[in-house]
N, C-alpha and C positions, 0 to 999 in steps of 0.2 A: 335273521331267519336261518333255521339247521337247511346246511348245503347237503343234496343226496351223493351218498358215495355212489361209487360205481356199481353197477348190478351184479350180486355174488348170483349164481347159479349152482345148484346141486348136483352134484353126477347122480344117473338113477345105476343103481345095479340092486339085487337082491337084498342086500342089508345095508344098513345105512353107512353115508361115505360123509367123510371129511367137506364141507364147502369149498369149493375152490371157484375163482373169479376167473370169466370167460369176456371177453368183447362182445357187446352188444349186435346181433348180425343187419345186417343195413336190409331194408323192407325193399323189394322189387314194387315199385305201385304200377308201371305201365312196364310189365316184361316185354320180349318179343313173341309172337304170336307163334306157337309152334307144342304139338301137344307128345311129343315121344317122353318117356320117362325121364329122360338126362334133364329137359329144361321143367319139368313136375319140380323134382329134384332141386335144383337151383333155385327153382319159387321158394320151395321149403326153406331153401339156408342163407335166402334171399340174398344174391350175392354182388357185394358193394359195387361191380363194376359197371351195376346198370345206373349210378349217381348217373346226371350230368356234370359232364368236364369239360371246359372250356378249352379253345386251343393255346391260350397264354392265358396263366395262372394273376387274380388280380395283384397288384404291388398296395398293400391296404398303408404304407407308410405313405404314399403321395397322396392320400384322402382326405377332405378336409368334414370337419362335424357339420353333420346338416340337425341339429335338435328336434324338429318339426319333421325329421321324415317317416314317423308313428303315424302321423294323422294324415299322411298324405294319399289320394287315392290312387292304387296300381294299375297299369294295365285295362285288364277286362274291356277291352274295345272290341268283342265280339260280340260279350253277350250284350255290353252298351249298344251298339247297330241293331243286335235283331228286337230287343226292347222298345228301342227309338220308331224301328222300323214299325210293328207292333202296335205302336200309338201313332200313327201318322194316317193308317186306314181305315175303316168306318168300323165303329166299334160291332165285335162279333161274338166272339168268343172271350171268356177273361182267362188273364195268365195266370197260372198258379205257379209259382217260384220256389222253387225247392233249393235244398244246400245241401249239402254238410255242416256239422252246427261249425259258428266261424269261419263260414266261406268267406264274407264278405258280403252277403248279399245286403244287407241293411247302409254298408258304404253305398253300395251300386245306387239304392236307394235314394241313397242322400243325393247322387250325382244327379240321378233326374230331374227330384226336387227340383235343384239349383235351376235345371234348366224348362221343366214347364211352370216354376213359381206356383203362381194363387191355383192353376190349374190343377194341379192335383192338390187331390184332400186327402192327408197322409195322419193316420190315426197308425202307432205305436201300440201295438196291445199289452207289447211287455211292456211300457214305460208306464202307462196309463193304467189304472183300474177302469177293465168292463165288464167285469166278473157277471154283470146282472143286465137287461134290456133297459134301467133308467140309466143305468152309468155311460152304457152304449147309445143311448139318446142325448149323452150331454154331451160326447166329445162329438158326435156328428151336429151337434149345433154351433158348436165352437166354430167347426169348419165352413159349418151355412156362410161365416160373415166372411170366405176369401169370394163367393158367388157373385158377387156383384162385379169383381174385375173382372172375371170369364163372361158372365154373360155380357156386358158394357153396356153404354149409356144407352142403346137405340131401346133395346130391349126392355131397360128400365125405364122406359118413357115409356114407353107400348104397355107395360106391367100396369104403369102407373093409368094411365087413362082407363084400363081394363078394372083395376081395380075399384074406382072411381073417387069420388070428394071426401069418403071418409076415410082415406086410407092418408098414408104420412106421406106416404113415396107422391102422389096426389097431389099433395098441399107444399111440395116441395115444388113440383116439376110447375104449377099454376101460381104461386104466389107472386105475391102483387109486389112484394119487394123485391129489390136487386139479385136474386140470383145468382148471376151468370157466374162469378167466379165456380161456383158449386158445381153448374150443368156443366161449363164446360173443361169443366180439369178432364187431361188424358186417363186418370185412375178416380174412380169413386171417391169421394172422401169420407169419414168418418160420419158426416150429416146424415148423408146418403146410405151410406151403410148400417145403419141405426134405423134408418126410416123401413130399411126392405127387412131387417129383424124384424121391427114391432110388426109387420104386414103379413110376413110370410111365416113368418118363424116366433110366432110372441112368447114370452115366458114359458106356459104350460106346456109349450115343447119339446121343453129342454129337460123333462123326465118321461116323455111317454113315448116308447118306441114308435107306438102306430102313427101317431098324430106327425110326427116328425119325418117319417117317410112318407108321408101323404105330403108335406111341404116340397120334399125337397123333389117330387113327383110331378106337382104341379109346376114347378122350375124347369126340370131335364124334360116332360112330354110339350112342354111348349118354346123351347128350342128353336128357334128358326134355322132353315136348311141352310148349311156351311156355315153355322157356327161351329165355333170352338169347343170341343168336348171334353169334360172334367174327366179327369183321372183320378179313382176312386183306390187307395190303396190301405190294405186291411193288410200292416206287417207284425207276425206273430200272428199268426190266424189263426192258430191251433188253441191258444187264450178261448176263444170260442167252444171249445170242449167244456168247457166250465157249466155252462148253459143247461146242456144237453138235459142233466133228469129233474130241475124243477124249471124249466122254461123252455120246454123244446119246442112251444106254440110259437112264441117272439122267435128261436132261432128259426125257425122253418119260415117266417115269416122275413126276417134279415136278409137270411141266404135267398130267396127268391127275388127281393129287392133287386139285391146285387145279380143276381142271375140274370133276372129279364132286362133290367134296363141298358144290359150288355147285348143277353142274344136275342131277347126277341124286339127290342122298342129302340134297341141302338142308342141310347142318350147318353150313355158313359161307358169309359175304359174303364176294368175291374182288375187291381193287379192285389193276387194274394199271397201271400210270402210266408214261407216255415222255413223251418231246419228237419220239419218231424215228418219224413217221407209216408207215416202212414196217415198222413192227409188228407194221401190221395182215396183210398177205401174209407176213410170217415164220410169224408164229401159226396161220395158217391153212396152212401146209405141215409145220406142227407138228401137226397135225390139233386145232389149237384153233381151232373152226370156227368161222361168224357166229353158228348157232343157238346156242352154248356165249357169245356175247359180247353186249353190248350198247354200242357205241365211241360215245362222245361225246369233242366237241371244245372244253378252254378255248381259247376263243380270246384274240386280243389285244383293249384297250379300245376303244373305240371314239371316233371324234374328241372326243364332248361329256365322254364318261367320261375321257380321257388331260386334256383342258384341265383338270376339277376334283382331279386329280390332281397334277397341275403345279403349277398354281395358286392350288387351295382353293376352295372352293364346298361346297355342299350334297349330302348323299350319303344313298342310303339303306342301312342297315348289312344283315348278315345276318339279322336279324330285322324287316327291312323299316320299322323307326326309320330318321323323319330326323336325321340328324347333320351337325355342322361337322368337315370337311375341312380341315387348317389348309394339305396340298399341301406337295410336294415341298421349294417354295421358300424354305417355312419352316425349312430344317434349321439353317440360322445367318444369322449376320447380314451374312456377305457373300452368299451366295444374295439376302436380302432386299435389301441391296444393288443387285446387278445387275437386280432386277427384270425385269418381261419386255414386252415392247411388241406390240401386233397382229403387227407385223413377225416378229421373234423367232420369235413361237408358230408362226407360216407355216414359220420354216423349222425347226423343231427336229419339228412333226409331219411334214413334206416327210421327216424321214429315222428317225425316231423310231416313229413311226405310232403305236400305241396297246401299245407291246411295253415293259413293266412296268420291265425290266432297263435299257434301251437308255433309258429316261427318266432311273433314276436315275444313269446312266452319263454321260448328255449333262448332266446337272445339275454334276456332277462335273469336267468336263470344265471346263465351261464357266465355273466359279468359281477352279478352276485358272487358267486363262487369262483371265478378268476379262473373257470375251468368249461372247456366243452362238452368233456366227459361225461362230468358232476352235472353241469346243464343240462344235459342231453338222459342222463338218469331222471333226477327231475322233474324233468317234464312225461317222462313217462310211467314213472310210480305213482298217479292216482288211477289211469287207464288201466294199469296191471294188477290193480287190487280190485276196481268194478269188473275186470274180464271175471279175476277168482271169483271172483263174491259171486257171479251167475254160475258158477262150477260148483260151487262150497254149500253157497248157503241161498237160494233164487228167494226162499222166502223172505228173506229180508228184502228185498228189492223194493223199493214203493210204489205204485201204481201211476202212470203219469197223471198230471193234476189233472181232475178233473173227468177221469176213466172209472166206473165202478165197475168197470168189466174184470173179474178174477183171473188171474194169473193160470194157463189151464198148461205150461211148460216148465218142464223139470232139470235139472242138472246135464242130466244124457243126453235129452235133445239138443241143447246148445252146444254141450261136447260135441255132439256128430255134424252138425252147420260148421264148427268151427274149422272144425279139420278139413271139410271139404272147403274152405274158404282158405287155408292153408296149403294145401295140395294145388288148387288152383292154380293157372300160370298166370291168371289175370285179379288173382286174389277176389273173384266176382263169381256168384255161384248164380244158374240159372235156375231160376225158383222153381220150375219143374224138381230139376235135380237135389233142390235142396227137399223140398216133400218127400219125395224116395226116400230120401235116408231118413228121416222121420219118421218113417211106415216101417225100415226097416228096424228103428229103434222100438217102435212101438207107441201108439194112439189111446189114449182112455177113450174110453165110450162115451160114446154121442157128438164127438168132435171129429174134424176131418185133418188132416196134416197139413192143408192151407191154411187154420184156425191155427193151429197151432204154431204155428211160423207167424203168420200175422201178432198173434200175442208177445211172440217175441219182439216184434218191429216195434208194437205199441211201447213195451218195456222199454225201449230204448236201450237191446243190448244187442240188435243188430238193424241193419238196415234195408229197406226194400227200393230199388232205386229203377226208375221208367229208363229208355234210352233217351237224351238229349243233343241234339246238333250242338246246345251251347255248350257242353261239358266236353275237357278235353281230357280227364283224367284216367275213364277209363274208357280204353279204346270201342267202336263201335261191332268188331268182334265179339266180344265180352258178351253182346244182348242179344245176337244173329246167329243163326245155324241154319245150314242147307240139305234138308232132307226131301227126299225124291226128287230134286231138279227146283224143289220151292224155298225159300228163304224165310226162314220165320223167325218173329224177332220177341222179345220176352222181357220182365226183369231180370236184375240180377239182386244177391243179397250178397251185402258188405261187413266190413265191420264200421259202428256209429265213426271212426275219425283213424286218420294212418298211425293215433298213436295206439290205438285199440288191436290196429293190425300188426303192429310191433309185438305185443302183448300174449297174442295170440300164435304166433312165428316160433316167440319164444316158449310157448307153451306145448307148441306141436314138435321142437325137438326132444322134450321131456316125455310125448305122450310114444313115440317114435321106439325111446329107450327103454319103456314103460313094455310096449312089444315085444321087445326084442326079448328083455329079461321073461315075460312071460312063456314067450315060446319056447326058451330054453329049459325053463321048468317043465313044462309038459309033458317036449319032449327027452330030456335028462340029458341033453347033450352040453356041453362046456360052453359057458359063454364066453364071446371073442372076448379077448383082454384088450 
């Protein structure tokens, strides 16, 4: 595969100049909080010394290969506690789980899995086709048969009597022959599990949305008190937009399943997982409101967390044990090889930021081509051609799947977001602030500059992100402001991943020069040499 050279950069002046190649500037993702011009400035030229540095640089020749440290799960024993925590209480509200696309949240995922087992019923939207209400009624029958180890034996004896002699679970729990191995296994067996499908769940279930929630209804509303409550998790939930303009009876009918048997009937935990922040305004015109949600944000690591990822250090695990990290770089012995220098790490967090995916990808990259440079370009040349292409050409952009909502934002308006998201000391623009400049670019008619900024988030060329306790990325300043003695607190808009905000960094010194040479025209004065 072609290794990317290093990034040429154009000088702007009046007539066109020679290319000459510049060092890629390192991305400030959590500056210090401080708004005078000097640190505006600094955000702009994002300046490498806000990497994290360790106070002794690692020795990567004492390292030994760990092969398997790809698939291993990092850290995140925050948002692991308040998740766990979450599920421990009587179901209330469902979570809706947002990211960064490649946070990790589908790991986190897996982590829980592992540890509620059959209790959660975990349908993958992106692995599965649910494109339609019968596909969505098959993979929720699949999961019917983990029901039987959540709800347990008492229950399925109580089922079975309620049921009466013509049902199978009946003719199990009353037969005249030997039994008992069957009753009394600690987990359901297969007999058993087979007998509460054909009862509860028969065939024709397993395409018909309604029929199928009516099942699994008559299961969660007769729950006896302090049982164990399933955890219902819909990851990739935004696959759900598919629905919307020939089935929005079944969807409206889905979503309220999952809605009420969280906030109003308590029978299950609801956890809904995206990457696509404008989720949250779909859901909420789905009439899945804020009071029916509780949206928290994984964010991406943060500078000191991506270094000990990178590079190995001390971690603390989900159970809050410290642990050795043996770090990305350990995955073989050309990684260890290349090793990584002060230098390096400046520039692979400058486009990397603390985004899980985009690390193991620059690793990758970068061993490929026996270079961090080359890696660290790379991995940022397809980010820097989808920022152009919303500059250049938005109409080519394709509508997210699923959306027939028309594109109602042009070239200028993303120009003007970007910059302020450039300028920013926290690269995080408050959605207020970002409309203003919208307004000041200018609105087509019959839309509003919320609409407008929204169309963008849908697009997926920028992002709309809630405040979150789980999220460490970007500081809790960033969403808060104290006007008249009151604290009010907001989104903010991002760019979709740190390598987009690389992209953008480097696109705001160009636009900068772009000024400058204009204003000299203007005004006929000499431009500085």
């Amino acid at each position: 595969m072609h290794c990317g050279m290093p990034l040429p950069f154009k000088a702007i002046s009046p007539r066109a100049a020679t290319a000459v190649r510049i060092n890629i500037p390192t991305v400030s993702h959590i500056p210090h909080a401080t708004k005078d011009d000097d640190a505006i400035a600094d955000a702009q030229l994002a300046s490498a010394a806000e990497a994290f540095m360790p106070d002794v640089w690692p020795d990567f020749s004492k390292m030994k290969v760990d092969p398997d440290i790809e698939e291993n799960f990092f850290n995140r024993k925050k948002a692991y506690k308040m998740i766990t925590g979450h599920l421990k209480q009587k179901p209330k509200v469902s979570l809706l789980l947002l990211g960064p696309k490649n946070s990790g949240k589908s790991e986190l995922i897996k982590i829980l899995k592992e540890q509620e087992g059959p209790g959660m019923l975990h349908m993958d939207l992106g692995m599965h086709d649910t494109s339609s209400p019968a596909l969505m009624a098959q993979q929720l029958h699949k999961q019917a048969r983990k029901l039987p180890e959540v709800v347990g034996m008492q229950f399925l004896s109580a089922l079975a009597s309620q049921l009466g002699p013509v049902s199978k679970l009946y003719a199990l729990f009353n037969s005249e022959s030997d039994n008992t191995a069957i009753l009394e296994a600690a987990v359901p067996g297969e007999k058993l599990v087979n007998a509460f499908m054909a009862d509860v769940f028969p065939p024709y279930t397993a395409t018909n949305l309604t029929a199928i929630i009516d099942a699994y209804n008559t299961i969660l509303n007769n729950l006896p008190p302090g049982q164990t409550k399933p955890v219902i998790v819909i990851d990739e939930a935004n696959a759900l937009q598919l629905w919307e303009s020939k089935d929005s009876v079944a969807l409206k009918q889905f979503l309220e399943f999952l809605k009420r048997s969280c906030k109003q009937y308590h029978t299950a935990h609801v956890i809904l997982a995206s990457s696509e922040f404008f989720m949250i305004s779909w859901l909420q015109k789905q009439g899945y409101d804020a009071n029916s949600r509780d949206d928290q944000v994984l964010g991406d690591l943060t500078s000191a967390e991506a270094f000990v990822y990178l590079c190995g250090g001390k971690v603390l695990n989900r159970w809050g044990t410290e642990e050795d990290w043996p770090g990305l770089i350990a995955q073989s012995a050309e990684t260890l090889g290349l090793g990584v220098t002060p230098e390096d790490w400046k520039k692979v967090w400058s486009v990397c930021g603390g985004n899980i995916h985009l690390l193991k990808v620059c690793v990758g990259y970068a061993k490929q081509c026996n270079s961090w440079e080359k890696g660290v370009a790379k991995t940022l040349s397809k980010p820097q051609m989808e920022v152009a292409e919303g500059l250049k050409r938005p109409e080519l952009i394709p509508p997210p799947v699923g959306s027939d909502c028309p594109r109602i934002w042009e070239a200028n308006h993303y120009k003007a977001v970007l910059r302020l998201i450039a300028a920013n000391p926290y690269h995080a623009v408050r959605q207020e602030d970002a409309e203003a400049a919208l307004k000041d670019v200018g609105i087509p008619e019959n839309v509003t500059a919320a609409q407008v900024l929204l169309s963008m988030v849908e697009y997926n060329v920028l992002s709309l992100r809630p405040y979150s306790e789980m999220a460490e990325d970007i500081p809790r300043e960033a969403f808060f402001e104290e006007e008249w003695g009151l604290e009010e607190g907001g989104n903010v808009v991002t760019m979709p991943s740190p390598a987009h905000l690389a992209a953008a960094l480097l696109l705001e010194t160009k636009f900068q020069k772009q000024d400058e040479a204009k204003h000299y025209r203007a005004s006929g004065e000499p431009a500085n040499s």
